[in-house]
MDTraj code that builds the backbone (N, CA, C; nanometers):
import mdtraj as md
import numpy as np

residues = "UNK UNK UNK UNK UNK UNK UNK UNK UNK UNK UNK UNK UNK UNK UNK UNK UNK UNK UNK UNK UNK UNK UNK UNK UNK UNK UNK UNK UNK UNK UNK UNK UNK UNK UNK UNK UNK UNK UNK UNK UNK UNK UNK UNK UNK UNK UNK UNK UNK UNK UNK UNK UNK UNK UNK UNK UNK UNK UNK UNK UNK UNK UNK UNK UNK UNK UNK UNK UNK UNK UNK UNK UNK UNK UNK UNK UNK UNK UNK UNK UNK UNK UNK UNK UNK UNK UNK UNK UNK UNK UNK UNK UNK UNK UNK UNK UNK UNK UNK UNK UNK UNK UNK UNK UNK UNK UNK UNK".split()
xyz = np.array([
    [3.8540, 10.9224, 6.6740],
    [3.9965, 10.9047, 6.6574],
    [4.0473, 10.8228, 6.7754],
    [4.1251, 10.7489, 6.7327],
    [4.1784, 10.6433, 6.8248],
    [4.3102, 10.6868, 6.8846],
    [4.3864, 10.7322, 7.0179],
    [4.4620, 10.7462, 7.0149],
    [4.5585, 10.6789, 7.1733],
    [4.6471, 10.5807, 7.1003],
    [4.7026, 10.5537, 7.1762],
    [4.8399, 10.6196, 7.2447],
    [4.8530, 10.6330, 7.3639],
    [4.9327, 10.7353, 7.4180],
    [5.0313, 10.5904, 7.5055],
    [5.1653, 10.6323, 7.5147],
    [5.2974, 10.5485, 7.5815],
    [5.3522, 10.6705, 7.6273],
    [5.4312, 10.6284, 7.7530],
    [5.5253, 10.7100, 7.8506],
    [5.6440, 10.6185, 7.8374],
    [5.7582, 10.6771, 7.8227],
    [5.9361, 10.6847, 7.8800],
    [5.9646, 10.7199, 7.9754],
    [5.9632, 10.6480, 8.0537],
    [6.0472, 10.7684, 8.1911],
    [5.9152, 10.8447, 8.2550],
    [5.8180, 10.8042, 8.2154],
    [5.7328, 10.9337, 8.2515],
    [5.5679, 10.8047, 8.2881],
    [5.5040, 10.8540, 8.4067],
    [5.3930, 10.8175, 8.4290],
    [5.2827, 10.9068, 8.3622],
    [5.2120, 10.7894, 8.3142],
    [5.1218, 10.8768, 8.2311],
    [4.9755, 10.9120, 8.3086],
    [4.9415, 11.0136, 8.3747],
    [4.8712, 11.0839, 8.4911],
    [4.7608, 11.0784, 8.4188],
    [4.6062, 11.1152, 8.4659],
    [4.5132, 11.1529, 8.3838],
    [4.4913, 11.2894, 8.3475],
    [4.5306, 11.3524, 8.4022],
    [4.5452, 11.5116, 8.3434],
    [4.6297, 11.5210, 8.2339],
    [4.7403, 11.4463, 8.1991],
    [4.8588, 11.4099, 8.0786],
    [4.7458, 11.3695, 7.9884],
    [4.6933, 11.2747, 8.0210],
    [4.6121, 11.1563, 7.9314],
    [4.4543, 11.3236, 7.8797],
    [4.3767, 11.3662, 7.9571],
    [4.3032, 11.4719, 7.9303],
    [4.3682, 11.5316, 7.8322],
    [4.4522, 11.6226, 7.8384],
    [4.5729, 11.7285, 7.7868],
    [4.5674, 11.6929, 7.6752],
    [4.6316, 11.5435, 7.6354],
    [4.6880, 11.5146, 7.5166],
    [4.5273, 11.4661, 7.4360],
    [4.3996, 11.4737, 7.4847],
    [4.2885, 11.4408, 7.3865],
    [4.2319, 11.5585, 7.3677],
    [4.2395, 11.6597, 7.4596],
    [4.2006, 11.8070, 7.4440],
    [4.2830, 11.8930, 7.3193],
    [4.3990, 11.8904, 7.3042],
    [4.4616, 11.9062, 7.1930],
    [4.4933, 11.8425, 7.0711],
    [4.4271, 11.7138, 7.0950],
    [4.4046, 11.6463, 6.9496],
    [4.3067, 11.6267, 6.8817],
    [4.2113, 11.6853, 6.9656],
    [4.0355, 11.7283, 6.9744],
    [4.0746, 11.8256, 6.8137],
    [4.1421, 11.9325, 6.8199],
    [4.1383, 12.0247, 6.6946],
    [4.1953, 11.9679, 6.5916],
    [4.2789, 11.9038, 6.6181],
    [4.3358, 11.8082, 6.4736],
    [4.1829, 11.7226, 6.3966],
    [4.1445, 11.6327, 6.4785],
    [4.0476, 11.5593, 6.4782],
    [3.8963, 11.6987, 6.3920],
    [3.9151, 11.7962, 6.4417],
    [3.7926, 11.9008, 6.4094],
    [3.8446, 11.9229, 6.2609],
    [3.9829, 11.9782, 6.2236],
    [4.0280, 12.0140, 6.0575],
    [4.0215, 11.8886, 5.9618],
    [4.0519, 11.7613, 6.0164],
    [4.0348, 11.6581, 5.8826],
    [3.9352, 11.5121, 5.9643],
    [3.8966, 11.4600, 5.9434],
    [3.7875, 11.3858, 6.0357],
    [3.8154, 11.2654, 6.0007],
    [3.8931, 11.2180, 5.9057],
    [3.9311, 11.0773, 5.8854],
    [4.0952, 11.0502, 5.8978],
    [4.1087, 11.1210, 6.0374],
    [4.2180, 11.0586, 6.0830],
    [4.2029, 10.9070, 6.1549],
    [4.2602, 10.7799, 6.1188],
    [4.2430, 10.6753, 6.1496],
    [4.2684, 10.6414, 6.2556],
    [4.4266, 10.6656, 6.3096],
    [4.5000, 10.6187, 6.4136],
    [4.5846, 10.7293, 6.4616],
    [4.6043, 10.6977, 6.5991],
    [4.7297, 10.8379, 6.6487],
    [4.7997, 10.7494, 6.7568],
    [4.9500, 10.7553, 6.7787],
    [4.9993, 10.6726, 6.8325],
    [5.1270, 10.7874, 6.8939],
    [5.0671, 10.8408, 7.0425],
    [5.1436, 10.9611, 7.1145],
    [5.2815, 10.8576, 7.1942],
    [5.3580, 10.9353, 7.2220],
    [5.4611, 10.9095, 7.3184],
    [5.5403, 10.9876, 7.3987],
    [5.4952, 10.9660, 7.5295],
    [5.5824, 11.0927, 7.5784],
    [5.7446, 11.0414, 7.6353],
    [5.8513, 11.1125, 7.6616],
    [5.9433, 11.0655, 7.7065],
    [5.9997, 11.1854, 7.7669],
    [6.1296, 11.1167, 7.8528],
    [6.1955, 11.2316, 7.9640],
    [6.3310, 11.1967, 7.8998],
    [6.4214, 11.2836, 7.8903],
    [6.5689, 11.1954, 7.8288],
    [6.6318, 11.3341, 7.9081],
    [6.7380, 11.3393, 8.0274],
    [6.7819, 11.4383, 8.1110],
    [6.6951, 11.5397, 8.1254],
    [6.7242, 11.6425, 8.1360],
    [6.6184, 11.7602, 8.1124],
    [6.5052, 11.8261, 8.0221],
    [6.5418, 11.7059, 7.9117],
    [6.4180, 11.7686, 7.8131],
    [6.2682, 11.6852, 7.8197],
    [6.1731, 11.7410, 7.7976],
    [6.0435, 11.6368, 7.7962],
    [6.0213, 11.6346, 7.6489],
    [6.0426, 11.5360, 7.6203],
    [5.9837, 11.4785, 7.4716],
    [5.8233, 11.4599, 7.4269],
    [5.7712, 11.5289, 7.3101],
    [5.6582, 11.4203, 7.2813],
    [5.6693, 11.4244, 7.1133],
    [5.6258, 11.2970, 7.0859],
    [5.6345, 11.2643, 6.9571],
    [5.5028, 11.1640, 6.9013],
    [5.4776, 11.1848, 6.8080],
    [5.3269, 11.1024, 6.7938],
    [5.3482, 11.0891, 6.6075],
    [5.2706, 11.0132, 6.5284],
    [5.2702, 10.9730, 6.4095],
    [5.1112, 10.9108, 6.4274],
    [5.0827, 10.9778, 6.3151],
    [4.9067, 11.0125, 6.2270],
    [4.8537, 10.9426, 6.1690],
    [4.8575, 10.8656, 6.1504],
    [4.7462, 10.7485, 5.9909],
    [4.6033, 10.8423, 5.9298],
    [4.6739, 10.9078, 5.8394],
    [4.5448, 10.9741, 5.7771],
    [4.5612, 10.9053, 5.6467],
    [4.4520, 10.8963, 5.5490],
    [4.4065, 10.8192, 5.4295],
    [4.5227, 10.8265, 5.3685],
    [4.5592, 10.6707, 5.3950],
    [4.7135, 10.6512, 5.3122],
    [4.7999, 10.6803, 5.3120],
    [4.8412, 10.7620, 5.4253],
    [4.9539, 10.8474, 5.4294],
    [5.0207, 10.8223, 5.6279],
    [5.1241, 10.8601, 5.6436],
    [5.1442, 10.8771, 5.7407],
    [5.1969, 11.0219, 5.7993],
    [5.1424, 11.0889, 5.9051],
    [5.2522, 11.2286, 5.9658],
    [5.2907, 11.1793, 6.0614],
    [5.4310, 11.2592, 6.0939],
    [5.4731, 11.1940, 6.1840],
    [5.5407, 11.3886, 6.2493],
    [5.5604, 11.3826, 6.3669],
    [5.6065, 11.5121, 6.4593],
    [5.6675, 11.4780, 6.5754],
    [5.7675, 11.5863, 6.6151],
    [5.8394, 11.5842, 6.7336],
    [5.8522, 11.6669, 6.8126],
    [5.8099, 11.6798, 6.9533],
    [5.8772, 11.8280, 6.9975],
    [5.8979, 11.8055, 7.1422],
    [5.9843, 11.9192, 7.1679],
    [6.1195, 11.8713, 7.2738],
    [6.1071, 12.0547, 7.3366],
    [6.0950, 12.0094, 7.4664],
    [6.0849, 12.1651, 7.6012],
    [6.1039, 12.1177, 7.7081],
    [6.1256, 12.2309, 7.8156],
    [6.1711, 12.2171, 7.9646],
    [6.0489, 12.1480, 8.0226],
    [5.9322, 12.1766, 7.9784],
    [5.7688, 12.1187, 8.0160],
    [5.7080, 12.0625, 7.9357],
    [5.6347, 11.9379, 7.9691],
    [5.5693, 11.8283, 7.9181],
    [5.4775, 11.9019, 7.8174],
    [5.4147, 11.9996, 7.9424],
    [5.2571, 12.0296, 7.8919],
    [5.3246, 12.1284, 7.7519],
    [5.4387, 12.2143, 7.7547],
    [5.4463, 12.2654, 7.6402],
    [5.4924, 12.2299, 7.4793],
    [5.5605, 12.0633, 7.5610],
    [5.6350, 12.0114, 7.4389],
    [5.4765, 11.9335, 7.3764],
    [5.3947, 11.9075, 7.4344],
    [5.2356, 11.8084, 7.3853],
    [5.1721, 11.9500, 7.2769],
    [5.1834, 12.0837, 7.3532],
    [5.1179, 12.2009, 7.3059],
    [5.2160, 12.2389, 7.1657],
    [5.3127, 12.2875, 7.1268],
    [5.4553, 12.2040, 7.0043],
    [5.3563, 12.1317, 6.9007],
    [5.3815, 12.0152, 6.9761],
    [5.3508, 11.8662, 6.8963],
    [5.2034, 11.8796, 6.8440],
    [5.1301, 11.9040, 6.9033],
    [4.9609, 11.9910, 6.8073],
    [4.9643, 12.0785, 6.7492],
    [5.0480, 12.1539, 6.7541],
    [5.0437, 12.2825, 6.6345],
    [5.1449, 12.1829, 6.5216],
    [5.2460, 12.1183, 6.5418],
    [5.3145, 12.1091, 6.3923],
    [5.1982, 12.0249, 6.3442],
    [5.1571, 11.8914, 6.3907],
    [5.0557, 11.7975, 6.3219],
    [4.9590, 11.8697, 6.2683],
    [4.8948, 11.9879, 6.3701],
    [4.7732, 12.0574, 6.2841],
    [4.8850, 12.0973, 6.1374],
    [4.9584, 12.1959, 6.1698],
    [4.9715, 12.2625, 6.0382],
    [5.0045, 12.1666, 5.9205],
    [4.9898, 11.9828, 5.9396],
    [5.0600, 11.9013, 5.8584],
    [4.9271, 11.8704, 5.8079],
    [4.8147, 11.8353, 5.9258],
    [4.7171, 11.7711, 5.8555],
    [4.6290, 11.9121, 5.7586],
    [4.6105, 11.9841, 5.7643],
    [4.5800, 12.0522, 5.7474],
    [4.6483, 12.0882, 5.5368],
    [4.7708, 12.1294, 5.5662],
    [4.8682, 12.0795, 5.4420],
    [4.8082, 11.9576, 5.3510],
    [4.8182, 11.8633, 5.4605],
    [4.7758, 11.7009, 5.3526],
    [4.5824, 11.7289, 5.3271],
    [4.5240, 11.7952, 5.3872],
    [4.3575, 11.8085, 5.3714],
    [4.3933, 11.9506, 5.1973],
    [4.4332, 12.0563, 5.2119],
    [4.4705, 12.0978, 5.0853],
    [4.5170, 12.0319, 4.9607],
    [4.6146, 11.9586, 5.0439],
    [4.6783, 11.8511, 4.8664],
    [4.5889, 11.7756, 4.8564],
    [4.4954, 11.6566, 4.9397],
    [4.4037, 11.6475, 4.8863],
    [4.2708, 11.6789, 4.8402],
    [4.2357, 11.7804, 4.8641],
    [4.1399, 11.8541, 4.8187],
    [4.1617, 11.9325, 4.6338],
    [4.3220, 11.9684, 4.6247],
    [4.3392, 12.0448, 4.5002],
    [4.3760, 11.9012, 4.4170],
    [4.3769, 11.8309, 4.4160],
    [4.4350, 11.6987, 4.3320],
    [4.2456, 11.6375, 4.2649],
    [4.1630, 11.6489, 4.3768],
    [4.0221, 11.6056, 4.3046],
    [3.9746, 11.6876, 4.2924],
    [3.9952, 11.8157, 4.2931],
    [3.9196, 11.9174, 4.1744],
    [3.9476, 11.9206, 4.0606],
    [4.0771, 11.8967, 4.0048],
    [4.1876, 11.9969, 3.9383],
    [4.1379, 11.9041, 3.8106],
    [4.1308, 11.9577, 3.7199],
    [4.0343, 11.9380, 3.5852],
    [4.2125, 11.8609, 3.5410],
    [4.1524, 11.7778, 3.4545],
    [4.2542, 11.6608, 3.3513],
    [4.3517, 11.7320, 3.2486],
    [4.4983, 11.7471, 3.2429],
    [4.5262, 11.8272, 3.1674],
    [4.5688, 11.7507, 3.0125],
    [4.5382, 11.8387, 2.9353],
    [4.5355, 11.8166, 2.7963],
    [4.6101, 11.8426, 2.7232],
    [4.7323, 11.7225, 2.6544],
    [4.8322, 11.8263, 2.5527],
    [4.7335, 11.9065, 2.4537],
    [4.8059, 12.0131, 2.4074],
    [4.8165, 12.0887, 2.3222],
    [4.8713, 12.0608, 2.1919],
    [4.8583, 11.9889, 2.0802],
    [4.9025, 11.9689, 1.9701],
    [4.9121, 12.0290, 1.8403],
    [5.0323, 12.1217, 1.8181],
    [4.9916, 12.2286, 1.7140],
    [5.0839, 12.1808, 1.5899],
    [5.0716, 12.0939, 1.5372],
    [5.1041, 12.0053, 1.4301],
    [5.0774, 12.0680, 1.2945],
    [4.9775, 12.1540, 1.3024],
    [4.9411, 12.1939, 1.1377],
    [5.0281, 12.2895, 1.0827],
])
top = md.Topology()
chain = top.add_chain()
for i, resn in enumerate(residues, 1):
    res = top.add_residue(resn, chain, resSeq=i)
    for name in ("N", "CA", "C"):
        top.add_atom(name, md.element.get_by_symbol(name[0]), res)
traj = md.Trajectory(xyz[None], top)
């Protein structure tokens, strides 16, 4: 998984840069053809922002999350994406099982 990470207001440290591949490590473990990840962190007065958007097969996720601490708004922002990719790995999984449905024609 490719993931490019940008700072606002904010230097992006290597412990930031660790952090944010250590927690996208489990996203990356539930669906494996995530293409692209494109993180951003930002500072806007007191809140620390992070926000990132997903390229999984054809689709895009996109998440936001906003705390007094960096490290908790990055920790946020991996749980909603997991619970998204995760969502989009179900819909596609029940869409190519799901047997062809057939009218019913009771004409006689």
């Amino acid at each position: 998984m490719q993931i490019d990470l940008t700072g606002h207001h904010v230097d992006i440290t290597d412990s930031i840069r660790a952090y944010v591949n250590e927690k996208f490590e489990r996203i990356n473990r539930h669906f494996d053809r995530v293409n692209d990840t494109h993180v951003i962190l930002s500072v806007e007065k007191q809140a620390q922002k992070a926000e990132a958007t997903i390229l999984v097969a054809n689709n895009k996720l996109f998440a936001s999350a906003e705390d007094e601490n960096m490290y908790a708004a990055i920790d946020a922002l991996a749980d909603k994406l997991d619970r998204q990719v995760v969502k989009h790995k179900e819909k596609i999984k029940s869409h190519r099982g799901a047997a062809p449905v057939v009218a019913d024609n009771d004409d006689e």
